[in-house]
VOBA-1610 file (N, C-alpha, C; in pm, whole numbers, padded with zeros to 5 digits, always signed):
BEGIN
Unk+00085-00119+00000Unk+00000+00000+00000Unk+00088+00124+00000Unk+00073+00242-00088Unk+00153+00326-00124Unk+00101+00470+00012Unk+00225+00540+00066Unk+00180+00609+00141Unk+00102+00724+00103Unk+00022+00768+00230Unk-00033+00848+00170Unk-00017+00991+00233Unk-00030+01147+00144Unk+00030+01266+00230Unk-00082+01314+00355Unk-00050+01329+00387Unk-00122+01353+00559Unk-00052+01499+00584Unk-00120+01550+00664Unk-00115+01693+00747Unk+00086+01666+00793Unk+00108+01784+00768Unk+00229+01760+00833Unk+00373+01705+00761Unk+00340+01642+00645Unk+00401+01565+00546Unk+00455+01679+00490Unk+00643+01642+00452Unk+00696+01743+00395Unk+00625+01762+00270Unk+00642+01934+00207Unk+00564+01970+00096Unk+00696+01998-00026Unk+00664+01887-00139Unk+00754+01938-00250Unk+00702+02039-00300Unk+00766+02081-00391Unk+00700+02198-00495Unk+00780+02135-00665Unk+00690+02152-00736Unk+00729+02072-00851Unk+00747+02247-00933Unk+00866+02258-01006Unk+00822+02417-01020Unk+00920+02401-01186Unk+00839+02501-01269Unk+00925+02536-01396Unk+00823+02618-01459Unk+00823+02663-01603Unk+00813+02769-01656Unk+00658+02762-01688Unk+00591+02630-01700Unk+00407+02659-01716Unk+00361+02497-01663Unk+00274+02471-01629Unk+00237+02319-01646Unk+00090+02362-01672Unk+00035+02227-01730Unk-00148+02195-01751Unk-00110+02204-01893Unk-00022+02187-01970Unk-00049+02215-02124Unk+00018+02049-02177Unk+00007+02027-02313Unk+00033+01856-02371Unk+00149+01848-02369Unk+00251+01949-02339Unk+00406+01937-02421Unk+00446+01836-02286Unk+00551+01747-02367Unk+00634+01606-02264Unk+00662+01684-02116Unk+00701+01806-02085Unk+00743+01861-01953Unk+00616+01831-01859Unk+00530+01870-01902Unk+00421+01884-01877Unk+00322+01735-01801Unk+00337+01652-01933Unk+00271+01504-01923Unk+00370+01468-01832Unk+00475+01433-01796Unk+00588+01384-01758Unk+00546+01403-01584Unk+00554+01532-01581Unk+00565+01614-01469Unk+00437+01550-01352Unk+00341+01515-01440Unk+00239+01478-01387Unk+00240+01300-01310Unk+00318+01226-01355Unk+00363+01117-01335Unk+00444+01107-01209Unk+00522+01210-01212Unk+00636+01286-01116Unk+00571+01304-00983Unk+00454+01388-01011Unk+00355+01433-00895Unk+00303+01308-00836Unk+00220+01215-00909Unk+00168+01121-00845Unk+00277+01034-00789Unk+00396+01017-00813Unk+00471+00925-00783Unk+00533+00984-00633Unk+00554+01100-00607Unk+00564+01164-00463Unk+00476+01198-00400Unk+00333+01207-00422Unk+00202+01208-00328Unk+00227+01062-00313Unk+00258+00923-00364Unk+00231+00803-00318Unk+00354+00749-00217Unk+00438+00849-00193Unk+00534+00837-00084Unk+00501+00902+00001Unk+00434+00969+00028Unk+00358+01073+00143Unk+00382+01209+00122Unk+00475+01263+00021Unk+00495+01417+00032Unk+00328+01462+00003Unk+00328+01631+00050Unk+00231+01708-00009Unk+00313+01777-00121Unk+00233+01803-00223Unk+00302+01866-00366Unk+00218+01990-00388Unk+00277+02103-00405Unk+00228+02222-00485Unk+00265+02237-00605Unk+00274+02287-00676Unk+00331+02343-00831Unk+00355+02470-00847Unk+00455+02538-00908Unk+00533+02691-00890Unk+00537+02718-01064Unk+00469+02798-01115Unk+00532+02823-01227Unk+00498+02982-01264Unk+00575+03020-01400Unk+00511+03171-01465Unk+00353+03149-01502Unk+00300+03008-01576Unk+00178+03090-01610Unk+00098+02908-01593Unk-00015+02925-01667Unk-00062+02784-01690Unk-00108+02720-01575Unk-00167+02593-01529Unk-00216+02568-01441Unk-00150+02531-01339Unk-00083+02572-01239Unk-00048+02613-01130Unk-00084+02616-00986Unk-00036+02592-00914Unk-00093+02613-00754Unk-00053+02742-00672Unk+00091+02780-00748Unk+00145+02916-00715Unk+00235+02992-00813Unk+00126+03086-00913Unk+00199+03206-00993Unk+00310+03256-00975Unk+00415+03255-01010Unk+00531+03356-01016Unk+00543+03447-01127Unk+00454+03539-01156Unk+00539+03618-01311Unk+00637+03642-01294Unk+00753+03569-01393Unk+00857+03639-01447Unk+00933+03462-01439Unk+00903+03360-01453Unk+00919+03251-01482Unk+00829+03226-01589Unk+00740+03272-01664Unk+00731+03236-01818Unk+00843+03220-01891Unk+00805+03170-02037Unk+00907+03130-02136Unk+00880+03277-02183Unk+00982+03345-02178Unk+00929+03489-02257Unk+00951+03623-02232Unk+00909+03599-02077Unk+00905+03683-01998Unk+00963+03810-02002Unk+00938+03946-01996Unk+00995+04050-01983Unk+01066+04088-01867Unk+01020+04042-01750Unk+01122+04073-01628Unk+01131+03948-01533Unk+01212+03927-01449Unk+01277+03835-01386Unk+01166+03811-01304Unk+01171+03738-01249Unk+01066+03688-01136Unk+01121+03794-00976Unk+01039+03885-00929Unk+01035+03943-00831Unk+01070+03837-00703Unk+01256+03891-00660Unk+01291+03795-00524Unk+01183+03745-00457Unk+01133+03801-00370Unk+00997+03862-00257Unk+00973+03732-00285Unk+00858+03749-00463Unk+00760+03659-00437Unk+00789+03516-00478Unk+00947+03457-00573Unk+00968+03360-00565Unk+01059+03327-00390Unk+01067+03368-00350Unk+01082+03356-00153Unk+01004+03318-00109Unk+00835+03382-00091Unk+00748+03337-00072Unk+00678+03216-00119Unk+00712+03214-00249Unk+00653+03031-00301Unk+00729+02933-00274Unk+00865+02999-00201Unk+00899+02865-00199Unk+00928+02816-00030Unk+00913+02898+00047Unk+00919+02922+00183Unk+00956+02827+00289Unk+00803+02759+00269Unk+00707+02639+00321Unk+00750+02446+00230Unk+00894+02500+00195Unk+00882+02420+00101Unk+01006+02333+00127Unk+01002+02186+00154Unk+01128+02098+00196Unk+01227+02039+00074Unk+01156+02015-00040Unk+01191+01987-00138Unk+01177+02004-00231Unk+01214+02117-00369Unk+01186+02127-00449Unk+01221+02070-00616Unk+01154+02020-00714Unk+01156+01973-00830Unk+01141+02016-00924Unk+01297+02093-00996Unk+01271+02145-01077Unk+01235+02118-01261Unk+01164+02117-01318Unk+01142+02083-01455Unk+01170+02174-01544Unk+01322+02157-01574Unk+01350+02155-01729Unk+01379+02341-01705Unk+01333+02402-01631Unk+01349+02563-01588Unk+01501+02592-01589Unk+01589+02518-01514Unk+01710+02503-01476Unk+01799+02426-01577Unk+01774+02393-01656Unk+01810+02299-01770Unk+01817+02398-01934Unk+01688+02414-02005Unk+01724+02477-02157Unk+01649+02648-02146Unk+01758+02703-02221Unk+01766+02882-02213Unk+01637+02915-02234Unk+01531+02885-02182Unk+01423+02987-02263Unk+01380+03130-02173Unk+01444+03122-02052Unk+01445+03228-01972Unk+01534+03236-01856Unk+01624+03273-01899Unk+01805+03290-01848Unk+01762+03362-01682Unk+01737+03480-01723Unk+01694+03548-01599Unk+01632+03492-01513Unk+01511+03412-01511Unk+01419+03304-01452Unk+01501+03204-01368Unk+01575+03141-01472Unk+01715+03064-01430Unk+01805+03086-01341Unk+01795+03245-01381Unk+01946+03227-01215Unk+01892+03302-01099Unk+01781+03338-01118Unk+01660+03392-01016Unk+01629+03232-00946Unk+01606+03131-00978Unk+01570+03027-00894Unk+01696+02989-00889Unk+01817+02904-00914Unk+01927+02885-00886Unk+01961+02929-00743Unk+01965+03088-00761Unk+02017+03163-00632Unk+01923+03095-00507Unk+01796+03103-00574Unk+01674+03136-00461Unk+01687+02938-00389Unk+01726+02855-00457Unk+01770+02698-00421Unk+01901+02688-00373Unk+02003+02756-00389Unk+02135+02768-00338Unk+02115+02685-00176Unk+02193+02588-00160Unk+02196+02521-00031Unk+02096+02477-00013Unk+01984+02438-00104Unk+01841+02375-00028Unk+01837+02242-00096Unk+01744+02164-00057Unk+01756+02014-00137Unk+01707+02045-00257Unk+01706+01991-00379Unk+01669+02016-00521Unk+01669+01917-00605Unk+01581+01851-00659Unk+01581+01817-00791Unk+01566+01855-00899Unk+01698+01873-00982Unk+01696+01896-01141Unk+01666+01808-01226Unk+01558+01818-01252Unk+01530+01739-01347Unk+01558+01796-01516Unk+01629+01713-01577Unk+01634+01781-01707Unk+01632+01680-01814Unk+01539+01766-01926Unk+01466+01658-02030Unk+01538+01745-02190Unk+01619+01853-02168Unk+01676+01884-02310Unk+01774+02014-02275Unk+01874+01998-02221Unk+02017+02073-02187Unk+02023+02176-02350Unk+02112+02204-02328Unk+02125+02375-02446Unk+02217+02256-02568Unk+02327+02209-02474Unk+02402+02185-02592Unk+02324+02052-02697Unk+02246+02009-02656Unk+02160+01956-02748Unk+02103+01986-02855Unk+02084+02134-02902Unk+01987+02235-02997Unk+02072+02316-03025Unk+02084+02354-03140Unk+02208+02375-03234Unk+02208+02546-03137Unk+02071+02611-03202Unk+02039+02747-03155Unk+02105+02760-03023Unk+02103+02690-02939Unk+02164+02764-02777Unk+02294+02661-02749Unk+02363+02602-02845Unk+02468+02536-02785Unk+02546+02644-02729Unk+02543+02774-02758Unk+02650+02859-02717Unk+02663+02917-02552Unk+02511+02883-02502Unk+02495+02853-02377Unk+02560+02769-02276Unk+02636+02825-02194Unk+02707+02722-02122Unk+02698+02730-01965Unk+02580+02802-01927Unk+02533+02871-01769Unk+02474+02750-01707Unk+02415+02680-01854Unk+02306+02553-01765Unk+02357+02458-01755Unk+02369+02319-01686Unk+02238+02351-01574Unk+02324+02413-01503Unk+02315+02471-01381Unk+02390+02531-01266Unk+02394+02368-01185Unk+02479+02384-01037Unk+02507+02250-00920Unk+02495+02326-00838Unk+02531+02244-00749Unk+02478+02258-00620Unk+02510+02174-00516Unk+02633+02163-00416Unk+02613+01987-00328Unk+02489+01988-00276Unk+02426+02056-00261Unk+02296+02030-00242Unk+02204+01982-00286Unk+02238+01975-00444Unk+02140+01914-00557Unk+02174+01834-00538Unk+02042+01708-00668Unk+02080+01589-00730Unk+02013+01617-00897Unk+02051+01561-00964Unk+02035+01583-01110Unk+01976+01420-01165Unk+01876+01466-01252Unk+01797+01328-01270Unk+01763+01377-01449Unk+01820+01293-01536Unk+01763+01331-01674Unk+01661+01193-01735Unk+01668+01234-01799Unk+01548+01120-01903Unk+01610+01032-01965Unk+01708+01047-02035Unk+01829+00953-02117Unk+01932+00932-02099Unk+02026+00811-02080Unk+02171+00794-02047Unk+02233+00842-02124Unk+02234+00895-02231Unk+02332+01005-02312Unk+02374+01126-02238Unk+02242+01177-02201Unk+02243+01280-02076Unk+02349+01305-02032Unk+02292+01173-01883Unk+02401+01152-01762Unk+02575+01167-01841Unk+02586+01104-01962Unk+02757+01101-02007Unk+02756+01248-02059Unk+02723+01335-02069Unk+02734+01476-02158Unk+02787+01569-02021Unk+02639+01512-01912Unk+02658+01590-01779Unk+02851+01556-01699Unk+02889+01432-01711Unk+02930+01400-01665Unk+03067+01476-01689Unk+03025+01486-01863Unk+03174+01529-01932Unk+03179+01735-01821Unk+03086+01784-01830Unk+03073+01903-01755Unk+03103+01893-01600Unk+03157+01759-01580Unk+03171+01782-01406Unk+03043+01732-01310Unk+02936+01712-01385Unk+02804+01666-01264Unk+02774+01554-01330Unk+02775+01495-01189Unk+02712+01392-01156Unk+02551+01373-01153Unk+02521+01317-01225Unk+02350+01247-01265Unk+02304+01099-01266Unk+02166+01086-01255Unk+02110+00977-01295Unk+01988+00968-01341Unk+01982+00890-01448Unk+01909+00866-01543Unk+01792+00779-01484Unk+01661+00858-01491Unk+01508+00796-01458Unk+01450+00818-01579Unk+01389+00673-01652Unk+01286+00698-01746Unk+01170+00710-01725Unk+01089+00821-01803Unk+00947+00845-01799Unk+00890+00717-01810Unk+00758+00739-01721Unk+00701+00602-01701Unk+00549+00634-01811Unk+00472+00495-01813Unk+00404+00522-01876Unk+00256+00427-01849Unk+00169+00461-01814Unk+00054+00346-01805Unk+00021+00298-01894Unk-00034+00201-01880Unk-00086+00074-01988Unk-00144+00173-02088Unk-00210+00107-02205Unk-00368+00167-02283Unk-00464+00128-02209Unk-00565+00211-02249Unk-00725+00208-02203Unk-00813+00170-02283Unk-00895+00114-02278Unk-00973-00020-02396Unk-01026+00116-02500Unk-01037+00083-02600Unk-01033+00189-02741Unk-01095+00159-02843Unk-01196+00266-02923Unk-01278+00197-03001Unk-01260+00241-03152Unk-01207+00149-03172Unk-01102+00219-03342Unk-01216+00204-03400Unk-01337+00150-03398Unk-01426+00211-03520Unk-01513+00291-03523Unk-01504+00312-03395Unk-01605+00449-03382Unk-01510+00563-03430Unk-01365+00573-03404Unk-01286+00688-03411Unk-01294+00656-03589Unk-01249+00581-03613Unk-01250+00560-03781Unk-01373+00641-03849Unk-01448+00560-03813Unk-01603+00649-03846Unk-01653+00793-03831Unk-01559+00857-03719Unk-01570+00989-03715Unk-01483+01019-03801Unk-01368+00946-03821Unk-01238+01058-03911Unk-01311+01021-04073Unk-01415+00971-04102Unk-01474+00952-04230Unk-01348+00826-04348Unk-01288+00792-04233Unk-01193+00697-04299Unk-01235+00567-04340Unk-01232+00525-04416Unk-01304+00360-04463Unk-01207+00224-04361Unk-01280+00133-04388Unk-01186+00016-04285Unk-01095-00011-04380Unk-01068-00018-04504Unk-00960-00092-04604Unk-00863+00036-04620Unk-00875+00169-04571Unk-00777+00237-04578Unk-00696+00289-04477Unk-00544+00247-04554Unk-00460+00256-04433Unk-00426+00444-04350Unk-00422+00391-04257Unk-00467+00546-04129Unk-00280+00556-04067Unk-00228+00671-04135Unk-00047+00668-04052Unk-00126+00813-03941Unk-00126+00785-03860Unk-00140+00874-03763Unk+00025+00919-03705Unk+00061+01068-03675Unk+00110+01169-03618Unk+00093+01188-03484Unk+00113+01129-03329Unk+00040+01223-03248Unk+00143+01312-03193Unk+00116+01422-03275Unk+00269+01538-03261Unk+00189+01692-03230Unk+00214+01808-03167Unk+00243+01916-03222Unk+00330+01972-03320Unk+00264+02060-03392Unk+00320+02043-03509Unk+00436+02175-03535Unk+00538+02132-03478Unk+00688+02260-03480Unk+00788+02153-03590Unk+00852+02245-03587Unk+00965+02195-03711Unk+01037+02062-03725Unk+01093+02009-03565Unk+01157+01870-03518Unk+01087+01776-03545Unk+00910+01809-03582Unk+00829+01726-03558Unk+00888+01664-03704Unk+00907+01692-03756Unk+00938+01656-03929Unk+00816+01627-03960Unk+00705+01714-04002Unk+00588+01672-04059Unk+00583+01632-04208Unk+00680+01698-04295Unk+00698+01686-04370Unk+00734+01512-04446Unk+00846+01466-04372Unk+00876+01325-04369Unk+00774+01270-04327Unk+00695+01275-04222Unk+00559+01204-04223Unk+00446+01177-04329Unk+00411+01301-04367Unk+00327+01273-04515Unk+00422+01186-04613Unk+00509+01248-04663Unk+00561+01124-04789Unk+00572+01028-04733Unk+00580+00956-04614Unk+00635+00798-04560Unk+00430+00786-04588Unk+00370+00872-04563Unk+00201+00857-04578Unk+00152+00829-04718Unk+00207+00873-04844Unk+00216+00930-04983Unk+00262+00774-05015Unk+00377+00724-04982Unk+00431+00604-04977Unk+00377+00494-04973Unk+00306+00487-04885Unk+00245+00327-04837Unk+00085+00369-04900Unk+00033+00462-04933Unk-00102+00488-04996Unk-00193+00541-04888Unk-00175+00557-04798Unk-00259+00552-04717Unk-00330+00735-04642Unk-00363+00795-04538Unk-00426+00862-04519Unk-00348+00944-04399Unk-00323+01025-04442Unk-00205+01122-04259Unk-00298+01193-04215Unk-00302+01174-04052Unk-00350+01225-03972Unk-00262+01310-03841Unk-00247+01447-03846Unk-00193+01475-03772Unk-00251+01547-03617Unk-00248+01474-03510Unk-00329+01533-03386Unk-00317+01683-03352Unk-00218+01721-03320Unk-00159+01831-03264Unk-00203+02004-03328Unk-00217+02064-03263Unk-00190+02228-03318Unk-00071+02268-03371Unk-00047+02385-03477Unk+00083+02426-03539Unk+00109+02522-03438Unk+00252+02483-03384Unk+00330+02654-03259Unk+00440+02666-03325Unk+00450+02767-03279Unk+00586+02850-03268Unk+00593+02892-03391Unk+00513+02932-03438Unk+00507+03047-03591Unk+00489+02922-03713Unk+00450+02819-03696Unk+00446+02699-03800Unk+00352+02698-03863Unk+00238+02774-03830Unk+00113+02736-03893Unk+00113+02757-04060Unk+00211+02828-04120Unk+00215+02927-04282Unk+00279+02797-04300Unk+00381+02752-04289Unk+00458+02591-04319Unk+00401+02492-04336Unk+00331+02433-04241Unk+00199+02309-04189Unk+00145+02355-04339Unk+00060+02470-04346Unk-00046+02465-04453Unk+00008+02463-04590Unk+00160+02506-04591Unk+00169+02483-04739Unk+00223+02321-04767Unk+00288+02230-04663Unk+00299+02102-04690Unk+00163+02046-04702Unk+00027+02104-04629Unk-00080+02024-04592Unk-00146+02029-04805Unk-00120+02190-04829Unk-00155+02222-04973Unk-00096+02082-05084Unk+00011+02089-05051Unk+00076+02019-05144Unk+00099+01877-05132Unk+00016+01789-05026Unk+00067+01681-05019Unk-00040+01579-05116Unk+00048+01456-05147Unk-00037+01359-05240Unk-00094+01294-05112Unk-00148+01296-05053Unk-00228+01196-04992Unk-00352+01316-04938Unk-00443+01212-04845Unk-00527+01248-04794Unk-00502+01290-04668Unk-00503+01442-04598Unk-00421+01487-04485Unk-00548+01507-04392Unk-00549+01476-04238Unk-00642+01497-04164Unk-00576+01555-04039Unk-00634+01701-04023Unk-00560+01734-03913Unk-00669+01766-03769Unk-00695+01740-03706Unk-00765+01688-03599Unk-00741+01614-03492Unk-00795+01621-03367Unk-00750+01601-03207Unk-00868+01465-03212Unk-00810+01381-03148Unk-00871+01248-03118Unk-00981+01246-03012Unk-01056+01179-03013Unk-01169+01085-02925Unk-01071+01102-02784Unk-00996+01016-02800Unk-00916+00983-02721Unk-00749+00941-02741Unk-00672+00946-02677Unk-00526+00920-02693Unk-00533+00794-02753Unk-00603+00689-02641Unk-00621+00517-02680Unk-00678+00522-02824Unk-00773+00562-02866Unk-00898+00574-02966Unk-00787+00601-03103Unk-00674+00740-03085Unk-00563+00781-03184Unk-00494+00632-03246Unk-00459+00563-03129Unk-00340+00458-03123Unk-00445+00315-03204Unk-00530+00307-03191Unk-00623+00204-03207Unk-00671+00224-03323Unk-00670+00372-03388Unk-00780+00354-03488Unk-00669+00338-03611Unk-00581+00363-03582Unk-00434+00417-03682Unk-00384+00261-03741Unk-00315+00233-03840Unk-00256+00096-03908Unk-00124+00106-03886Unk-00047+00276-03850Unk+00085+00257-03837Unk+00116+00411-03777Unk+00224+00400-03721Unk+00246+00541-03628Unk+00369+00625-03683Unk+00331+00744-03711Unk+00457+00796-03769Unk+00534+00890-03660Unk+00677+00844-03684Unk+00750+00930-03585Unk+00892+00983-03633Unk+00862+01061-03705Unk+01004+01105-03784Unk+01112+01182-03712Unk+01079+01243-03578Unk+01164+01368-03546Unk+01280+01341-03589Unk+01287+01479-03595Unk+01504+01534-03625Unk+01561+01498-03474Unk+01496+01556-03388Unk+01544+01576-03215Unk+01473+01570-03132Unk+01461+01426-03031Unk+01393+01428-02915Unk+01431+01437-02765Unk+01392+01486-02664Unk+01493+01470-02578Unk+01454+01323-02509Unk+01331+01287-02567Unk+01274+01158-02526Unk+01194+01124-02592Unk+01078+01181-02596Unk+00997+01112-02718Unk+00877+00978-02713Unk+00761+01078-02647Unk+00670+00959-02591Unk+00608+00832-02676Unk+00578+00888-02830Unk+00492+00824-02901Unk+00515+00666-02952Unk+00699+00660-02939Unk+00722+00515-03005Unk+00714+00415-02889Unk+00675+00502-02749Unk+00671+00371-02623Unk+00506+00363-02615Unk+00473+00475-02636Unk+00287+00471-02660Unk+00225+00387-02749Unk+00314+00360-02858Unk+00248+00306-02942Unk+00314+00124-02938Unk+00404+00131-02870Unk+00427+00007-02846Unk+00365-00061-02723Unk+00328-00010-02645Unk+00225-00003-02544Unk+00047-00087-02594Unk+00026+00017-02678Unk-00096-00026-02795Unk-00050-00139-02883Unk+00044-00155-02911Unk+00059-00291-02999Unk+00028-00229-03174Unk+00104-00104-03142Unk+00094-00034-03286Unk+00279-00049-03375Unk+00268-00072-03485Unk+00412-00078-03543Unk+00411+00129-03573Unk+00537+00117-03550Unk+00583+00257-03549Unk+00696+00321-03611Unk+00733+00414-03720Unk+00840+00466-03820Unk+00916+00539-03706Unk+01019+00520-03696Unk+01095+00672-03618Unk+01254+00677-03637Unk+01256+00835-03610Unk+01353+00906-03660Unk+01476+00849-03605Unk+01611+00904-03674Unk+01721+00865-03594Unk+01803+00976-03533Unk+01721+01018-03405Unk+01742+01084-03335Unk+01809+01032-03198Unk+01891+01074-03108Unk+01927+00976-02983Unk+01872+00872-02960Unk+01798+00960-02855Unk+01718+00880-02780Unk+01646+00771-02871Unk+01597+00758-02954Unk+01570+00674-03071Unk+01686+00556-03081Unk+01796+00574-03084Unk+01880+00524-03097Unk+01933+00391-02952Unk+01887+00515-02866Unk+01857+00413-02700Unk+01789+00360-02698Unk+01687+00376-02730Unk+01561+00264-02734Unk+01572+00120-02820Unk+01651+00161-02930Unk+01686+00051-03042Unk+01819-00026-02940Unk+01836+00033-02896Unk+01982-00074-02822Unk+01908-00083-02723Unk+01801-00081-02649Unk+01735-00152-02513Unk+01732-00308-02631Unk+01595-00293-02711Unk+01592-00362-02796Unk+01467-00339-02871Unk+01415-00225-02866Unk+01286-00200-02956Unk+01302-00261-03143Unk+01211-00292-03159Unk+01229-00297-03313Unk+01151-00215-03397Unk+01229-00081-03415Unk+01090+00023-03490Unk+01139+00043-03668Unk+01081+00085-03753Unk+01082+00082-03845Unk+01143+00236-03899Unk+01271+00213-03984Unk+01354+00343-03973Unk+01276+00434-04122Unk+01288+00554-04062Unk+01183+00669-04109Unk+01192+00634-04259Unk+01315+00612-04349Unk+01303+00596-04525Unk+01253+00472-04528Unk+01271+00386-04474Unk+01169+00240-04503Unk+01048+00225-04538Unk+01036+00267-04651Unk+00881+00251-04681Unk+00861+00112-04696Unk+00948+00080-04777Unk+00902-00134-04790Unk+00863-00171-04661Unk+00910-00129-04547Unk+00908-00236-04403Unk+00769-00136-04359Unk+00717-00028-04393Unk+00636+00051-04344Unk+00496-00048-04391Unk+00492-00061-04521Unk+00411-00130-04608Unk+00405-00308-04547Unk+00517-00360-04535Unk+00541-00478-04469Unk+00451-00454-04307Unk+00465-00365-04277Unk+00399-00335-04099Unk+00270-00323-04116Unk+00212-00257-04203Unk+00071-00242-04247Unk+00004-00388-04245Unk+00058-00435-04308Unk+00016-00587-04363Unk+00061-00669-04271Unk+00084-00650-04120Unk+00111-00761-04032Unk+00221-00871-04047Unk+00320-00768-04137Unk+00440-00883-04187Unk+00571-00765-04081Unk+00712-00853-04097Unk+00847-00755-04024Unk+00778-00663-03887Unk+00820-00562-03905Unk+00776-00487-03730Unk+00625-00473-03699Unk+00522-00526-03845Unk+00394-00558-03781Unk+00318-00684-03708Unk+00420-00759-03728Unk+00439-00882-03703Unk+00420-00960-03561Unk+00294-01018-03526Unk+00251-01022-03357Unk+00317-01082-03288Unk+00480-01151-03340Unk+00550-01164-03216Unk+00665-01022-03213Unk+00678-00934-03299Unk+00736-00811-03275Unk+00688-00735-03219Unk+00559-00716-03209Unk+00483-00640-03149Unk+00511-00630-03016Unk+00474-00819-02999Unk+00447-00834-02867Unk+00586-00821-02775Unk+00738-00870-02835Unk+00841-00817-02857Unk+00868-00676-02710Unk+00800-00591-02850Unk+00818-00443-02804Unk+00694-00389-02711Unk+00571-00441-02670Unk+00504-00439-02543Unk+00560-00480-02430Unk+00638-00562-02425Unk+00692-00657-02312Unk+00852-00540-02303Unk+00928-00503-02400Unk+01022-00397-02338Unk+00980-00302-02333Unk+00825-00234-02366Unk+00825-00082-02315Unk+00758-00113-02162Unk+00655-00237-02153Unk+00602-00238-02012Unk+00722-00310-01889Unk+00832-00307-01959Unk+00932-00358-01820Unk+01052-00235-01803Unk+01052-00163-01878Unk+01161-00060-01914Unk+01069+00079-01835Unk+00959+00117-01918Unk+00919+00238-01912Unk+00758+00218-01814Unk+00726+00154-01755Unk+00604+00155-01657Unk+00621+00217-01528Unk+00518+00301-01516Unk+00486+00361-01394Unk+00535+00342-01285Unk+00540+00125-01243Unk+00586+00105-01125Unk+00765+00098-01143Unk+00798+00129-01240Unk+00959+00091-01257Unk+00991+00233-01234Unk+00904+00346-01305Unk+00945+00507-01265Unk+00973+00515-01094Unk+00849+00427-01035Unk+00804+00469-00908Unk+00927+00416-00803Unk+00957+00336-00829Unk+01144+00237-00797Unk+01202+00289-00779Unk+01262+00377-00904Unk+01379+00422-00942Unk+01343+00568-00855Unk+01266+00663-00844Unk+01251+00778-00802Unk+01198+00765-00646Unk+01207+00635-00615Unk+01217+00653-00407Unk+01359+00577-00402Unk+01425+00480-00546Unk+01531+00457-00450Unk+01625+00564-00426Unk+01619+00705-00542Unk+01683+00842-00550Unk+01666+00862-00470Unk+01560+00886-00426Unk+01504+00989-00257Unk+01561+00930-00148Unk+01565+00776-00165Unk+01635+00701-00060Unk+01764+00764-00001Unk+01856+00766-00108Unk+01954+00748-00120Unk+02010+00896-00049Unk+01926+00993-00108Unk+01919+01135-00072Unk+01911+01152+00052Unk+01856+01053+00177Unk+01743+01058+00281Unk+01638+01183+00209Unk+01571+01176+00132Unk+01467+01249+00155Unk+01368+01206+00133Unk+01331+01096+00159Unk+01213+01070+00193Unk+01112+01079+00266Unk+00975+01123+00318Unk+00905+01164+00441Unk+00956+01047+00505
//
């Protein structure tokens, strides 16, 4: 029986630049939370904007002025342990950054970091992040990470995002809404749609096998003029629209496209192996870690093996499948997150 927080129970604060929105910091973060309410902490949340338990302006991504001492003092006061996401990790608000740094100086801390500067071409020139601390501990998403950190002098360890099962899913009702026929093949996207996403490589691997692209996500970060002129010009049938459901996406789809250029992790090829979906993806790191756990995913120019997956032959194939259900549910599950992040705390003593 997992503990539970009670009156009195030290209070983390899970804190970075927005939470309540789809992006991985976000979903992630939430996993994070439940996994320290089930050790007994009480948890608040600290960010610039978004759904929150305690506002700080001047911790947005964006922000015009630093976060006012005072009131990041005050949020964090009452507070035994704090968890930071990804704030302390990639430049999107420098000032923000060494405004909490200072304001954690000598206190317990978790850094959590899911995409460091020198990763992204644009801010490799950044070399402030992450900041240390003997006070800290540093926890990333990928063992590439931990060796990059290491080469900088800190010491880390590598916790993978966990992930719950699927939820029973009704691919023909979702089919039936997307006006898609049963004999036509469905490459579903479940991406926002920014540049890494490689949307582009998604439709032709879609164009390829004949079949129908569906992309979930909204266009950010100034993408929307881009999105519409690939969406103009593509030979296939393009559907851009938000699912029934996540399960309902994964279920209704014949094959999962995952092209990125750069992930710092990259939920969709363990999601969809989860579902028992064959999946294209990029050769990006972490992509690359996953293929040496031992995933078997289908590499983004492969259209023959894409077409082969469709048709329940090579990576569609129900002992590959099953294969790659059995290493994402022993690798990446909830209770293996939940392990690894009390034996950290253990180790830390910080556990209630």
């Amino acid at each position: 029986m997992a503990d539970q927080p009670r009156d009195g129970a030290p209070l983390a604060a899970f804190l970075s630049f927005r939470f309540g929105a789809t992006d991985g910091v976000s979903v992630v973060t939430r996993t994070w939370i439940a996994a320290f309410e089930s050790f007994g902490f009480r948890v608040v949340t600290v960010a610039g904007n978004g759904d929150a338990d305690r506002l700080v302006p001047g911790l947005e991504i964006g922000a015009g002025e630093p976060p006012s001492p005072g009131l990041l003092a005050e949020a964090l006061d009452d507070v035994h342990l704090c968890v930071v996401e990804n704030l302390l990790t990639i430049p999107l608000n420098l000032p923000a950054a060494r405004a909490v740094a200072g304001a954690l100086a000598g206190r317990p801390a978790v850094l959590h970091h899911h995409d460091p500067p020198w990763q992204r071409d644009q801010w490799a020139h950044v070399t402030e992040l992450p900041p240390d601390d003997r006070s800290w501990c540093h926890v990333t998403i990928n063992r590439q990470t931990v060796g990059e950190l290491a080469e900088r002098g800190i010491a880390a360890t590598a916790i993978y995002n966990g992930f719950a099962p699927g939820h029973p899913a009704d691919r023909d009702r979702q089919r039936a809404d997307l006006d898609v026929a049963p004999d036509e093949p469905l490459v579903v996207h479940p991406v926002r749609a920014i540049p890494r996403k490689n949307i582009g490589a998604a439709i032709a691997l879609t164009e390829h096998v004949g079949g129908t692209y569906w992309l979930l996500g909204p266009a950010e970060d100034g993408y929307a003029p881009e999105l519409d002129r690939l969406i103009r010009s593509a030979r296939c049938r393009v559907i851009h629209l938000g699912a029934n459901s996540i399960d309902d996406a994964y279920a209704a789809a014949d094959l999962v496209a995952y092209p990125s250029t750069w992930e710092g992790f990259g939920m969709p090829p363990i999601e969809a192996s989860l579902r028992r979906r064959p999946v294209v993806v990029g050769r990006y790191p972490m992509a690359d870690e996953l293929r040496r756990i031992g995933f078997r995913f289908i590499d983004q120019d492969d259209s023959a093996g894409a077409l082969d997956a469709i048709a329940g032959r090579g990576a569609g194939a129900p002992q590959v499948i099953a294969h790659n259900e059995r290493l994402a549910a022993e690798h990446f599950s909830i209770d293996r997150l939940r392990h690894d992040l009390r034996s950290l705390l253990d180790r830390q003593g910080w556990l209630p």
